[in-house]
C-alpha positions, 0 to 999 in steps of 0.5 A, a space after each residue: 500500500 501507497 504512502 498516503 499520508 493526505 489520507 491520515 485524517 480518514 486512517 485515524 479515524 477508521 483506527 480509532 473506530 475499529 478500536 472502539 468496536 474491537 474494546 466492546 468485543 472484547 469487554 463485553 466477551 471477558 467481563 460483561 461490561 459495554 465499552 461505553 459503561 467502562 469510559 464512564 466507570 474509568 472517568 469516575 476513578 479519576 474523577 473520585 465522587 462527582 455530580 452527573 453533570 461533571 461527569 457528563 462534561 467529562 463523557 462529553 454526553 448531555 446530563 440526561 444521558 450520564 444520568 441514565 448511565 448512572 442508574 444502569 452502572 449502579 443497577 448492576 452493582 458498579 456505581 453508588 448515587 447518593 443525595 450530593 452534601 451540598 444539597 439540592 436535587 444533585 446526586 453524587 456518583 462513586 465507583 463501588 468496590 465492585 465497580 473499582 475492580 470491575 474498572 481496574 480489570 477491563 483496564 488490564 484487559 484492554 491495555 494488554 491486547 492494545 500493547 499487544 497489538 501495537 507490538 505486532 504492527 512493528 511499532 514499540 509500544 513505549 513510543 506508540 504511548 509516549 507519541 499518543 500522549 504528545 498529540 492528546 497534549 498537543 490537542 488539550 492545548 490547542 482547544 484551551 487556546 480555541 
């Protein structure tokens, strides 16, 4: 195959679709999880406890959405939704214990078959890493300045 380097744009985003689709496979076969659940369990580790609407903002999906998220994760076990300190209609949401080992294993799940395949393309993985936080850098930067 040419060198199509005009054709980047389309490439990455062929990629990281297929990337997308190959994670839910891959969550839902080993641990029962949808890709989409596991995005919002992963920013509630990082986020620690936090209202629906950072953690919407954070998904990048309207309130009502990370709202329906948040009861179905906590149906299963995964989140806790409480009534949030400050008051009001608010509601807090946390990783469970279960939700924090279910997070943590996905994680494991999917950074192993990721490492694996960049590996197999004949890219080292350390560089593929280091290259892919450059440009999220890059891009956090450039939005900040939009």
């Amino acid at each position: 195959m040419a060198d199509r380097t005009d054709d980047l744009a389309y490439d990455l985003h062929v990629l990281v679709a297929r990337l997308d689709a190959s994670a839910d496979k891959i969550l839902q076969a080993t641990h029962g999880v949808t890709y989409r659940r596991f995005l919002a369990m992963l920013a509630l580790r990082d986020l620690g406890g936090t209202s629906q609407r950072a953690l919407a903002e954070r998904l990048d999906v309207s309130e009502p959405s990370a709202s329906r998220m948040s009861a179905v994760l906590a149906g299963a076990g995964l989140v806790l939704i409480d009534p949030d300190p400050a008051g009001g209609n608010r509601r807090r949401v946390t990783l469970s214990d279960r939700g924090h080992s279910v997070t943590d294993a996905c994680l494991r799940t999917l950074e192993g078959r990721l490492a694996r395949l960049v590996e197999r393309s004949g890219v080292p993985y350390a560089a593929y890493a280091l290259n892919t936080r450059r440009l999220l850098a890059a891009l956090t930067e450039s939005a900040g300045a939009a």
